[in-house]
N, C-alpha and C positions, 0 to 999 in steps of 0.2 A: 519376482517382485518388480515393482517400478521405480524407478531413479530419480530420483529429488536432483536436479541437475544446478550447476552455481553461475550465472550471469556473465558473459564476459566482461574479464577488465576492460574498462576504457570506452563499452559501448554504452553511449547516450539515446534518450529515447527523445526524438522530433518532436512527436506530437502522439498526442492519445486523444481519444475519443470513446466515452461511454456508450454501450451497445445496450445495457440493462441494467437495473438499479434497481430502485421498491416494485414492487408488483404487488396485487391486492388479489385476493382470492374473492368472488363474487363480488365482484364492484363494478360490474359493466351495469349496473343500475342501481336507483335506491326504493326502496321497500315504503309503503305509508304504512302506519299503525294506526290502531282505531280510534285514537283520538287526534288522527288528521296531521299527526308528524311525519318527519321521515325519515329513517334511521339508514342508518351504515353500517353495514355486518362484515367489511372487510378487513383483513388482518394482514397485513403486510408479511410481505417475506421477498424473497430474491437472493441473489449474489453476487459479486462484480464481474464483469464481463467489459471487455475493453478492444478499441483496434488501435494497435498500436506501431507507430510507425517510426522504423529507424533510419538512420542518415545515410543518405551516399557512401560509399564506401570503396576502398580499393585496396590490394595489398592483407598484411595480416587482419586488420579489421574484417574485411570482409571473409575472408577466409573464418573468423570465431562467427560469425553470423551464419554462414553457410552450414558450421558447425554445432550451432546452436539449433537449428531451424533439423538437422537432420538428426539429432539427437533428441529434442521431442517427439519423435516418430507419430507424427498426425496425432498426439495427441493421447501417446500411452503413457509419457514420462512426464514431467513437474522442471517447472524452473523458481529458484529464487529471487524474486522482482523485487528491487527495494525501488520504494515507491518514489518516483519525482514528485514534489510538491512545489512548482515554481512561483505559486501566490501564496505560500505558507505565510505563517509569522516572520517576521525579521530577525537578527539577533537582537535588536531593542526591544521590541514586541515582546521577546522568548526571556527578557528578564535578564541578558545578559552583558557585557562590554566586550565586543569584538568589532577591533578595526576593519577598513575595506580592505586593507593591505592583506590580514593575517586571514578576513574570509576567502582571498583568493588565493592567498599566496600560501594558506594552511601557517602552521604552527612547528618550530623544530621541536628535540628533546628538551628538558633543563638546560644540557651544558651546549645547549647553543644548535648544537649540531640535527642536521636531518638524516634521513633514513642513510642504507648503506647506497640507495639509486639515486640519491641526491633529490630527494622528495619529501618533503612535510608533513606532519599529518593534517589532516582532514579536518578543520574544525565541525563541529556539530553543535548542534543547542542544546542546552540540556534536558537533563530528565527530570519528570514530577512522580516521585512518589503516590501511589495509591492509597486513598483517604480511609476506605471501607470495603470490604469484599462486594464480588458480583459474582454470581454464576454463571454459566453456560445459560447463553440463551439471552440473558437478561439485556434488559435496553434500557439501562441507566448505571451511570457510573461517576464515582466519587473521587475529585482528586485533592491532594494536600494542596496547603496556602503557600506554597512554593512557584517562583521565577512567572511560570505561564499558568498554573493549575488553576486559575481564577479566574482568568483572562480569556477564555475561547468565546467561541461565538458559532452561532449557524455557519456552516459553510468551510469550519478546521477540520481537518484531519489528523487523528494520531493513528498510532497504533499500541502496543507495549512487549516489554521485553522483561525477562529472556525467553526467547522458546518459546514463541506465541506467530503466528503467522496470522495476517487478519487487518483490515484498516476501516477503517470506523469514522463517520462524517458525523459532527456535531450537528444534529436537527434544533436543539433549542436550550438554553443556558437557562438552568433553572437557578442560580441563585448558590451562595457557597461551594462551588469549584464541584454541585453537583449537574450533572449536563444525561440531556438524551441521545441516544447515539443510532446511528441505524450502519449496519444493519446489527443485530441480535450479537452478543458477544460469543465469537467460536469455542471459547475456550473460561473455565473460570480466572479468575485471576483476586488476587490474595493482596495482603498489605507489602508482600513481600516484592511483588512486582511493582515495574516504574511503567508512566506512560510516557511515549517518546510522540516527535514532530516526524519521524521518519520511518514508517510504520513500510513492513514486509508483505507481501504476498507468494503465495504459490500458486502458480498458476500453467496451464495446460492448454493445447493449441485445442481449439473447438474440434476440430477433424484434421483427416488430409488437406483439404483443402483451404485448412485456418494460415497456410502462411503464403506470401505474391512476392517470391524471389525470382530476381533477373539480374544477371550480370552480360552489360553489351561491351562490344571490343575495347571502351576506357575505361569505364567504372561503374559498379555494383550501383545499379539503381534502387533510391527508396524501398525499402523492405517493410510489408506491411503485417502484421499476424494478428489475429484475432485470438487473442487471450481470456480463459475463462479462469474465475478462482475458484480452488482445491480448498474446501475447509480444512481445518487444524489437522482436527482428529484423523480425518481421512488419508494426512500426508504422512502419519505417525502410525498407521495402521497397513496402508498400501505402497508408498514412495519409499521404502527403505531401503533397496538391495545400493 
């Protein structure tokens, strides 16, 4: 079996670059009908595919990169990608009150105190409950009148949790926190699930050739890999040793 592999701590992703998105099946033209229209028979489908480019590096960093890069083995193993979303919503946007201080500086426990490494947690935006079930497949979804649920637009991405791998771009707000989404939902999802700002992927080096590592005499130069997404099902079915 194949390995669902876990991100390394502490590496950040430069920059990414979409490689493929919607794609239409017969739409390299459009059709007349006999009364002079012209119709569109294509149906979208696709999956994410991305190049992604990580930082400079020297030291244990690159060392988890070099280690990550040769642990996907061209492209037999899965990693878990949580998604950057650096235009996302705000915390005001996301319905929430979070200082600059406490977004950067993260959050202790109650009694004051942070981790045992002297670290905060993380804050994050919250979660919207799911308004109405969706299927497998479907490409629209319903969220509660909660924090952001009402609030998206063309161009948000969520994803949802728990145990859902998958990220989803709002194509068009159709009114009552119900939205189109592309691409097609991987998985169903129930009232019992939340939708998050911080939506996951699995994803797999295209080939051998999906990753451009070089380390010269100072420091591990820009590392590029060309990342394709692992449906749900697929990673729960094939990624499991």
């Amino acid at each position: 079996m194949a390995r669902l592999l876990d991100w390394p701590v502490g590496l950040g992703i430069r920059a990414r670059r979409p490689l493929s998105g919607p794609r239409s099946k017969g739409a390299s033209g459009r059709q007349e009908s006999i009364g002079g229209r012209y119709q569109s028979v294509a149906s979208a489908f696709g999956y994410w595919k991305y190049e992604i480019v990580l930082p400079v590096a020297r030291g244990r960093l690159y060392r988890r990169i070099e280690g990550l890069v040769t642990g996907l083995h061209g492209g037999a193993n899965a990693v878990r990608v949580a998604w950057p979303v650096p235009d996302g919503l705000t915390f005001k946007e996301a319905g929430t009150a979070v200082t600059t201080t406490q977004e950067r500086r993260g959050m202790p426990w109650q009694n004051g105190k942070p981790w045992s490494n002297g670290k905060n947690w993380k804050v994050s935006p919250p979660t919207v409950a799911v308004a109405a079930p969706s299927p497998f497949d479907a490409t629209v979804i319903q969220l509660a009148p909660q924090f952001w649920g009402h609030s998206l637009g063309p161009g948000d991405e969520i994803g949802f949790v728990p145990f859902h791998f998958g990220k989803y771009m709002i194509t068009q707000d159709k009114g009552d926190g119900i939205y189109r989404i592309w691409p097609p939902l991987r998985k169903d999802i129930t009232t019992s699930d939340l939708a998050t700002l911080e939506p996951t992927l699995a994803m797999t080096l295209d080939n051998e050739s999906g990753s451009d590592l070089s380390r010269n005499v100072d420091v591990g130069e820009e590392t590029t890999l060309t990342l394709s997404e692992v449906f749900d099902y697929d990673v729960r079915t094939y990624f499991t040793d």
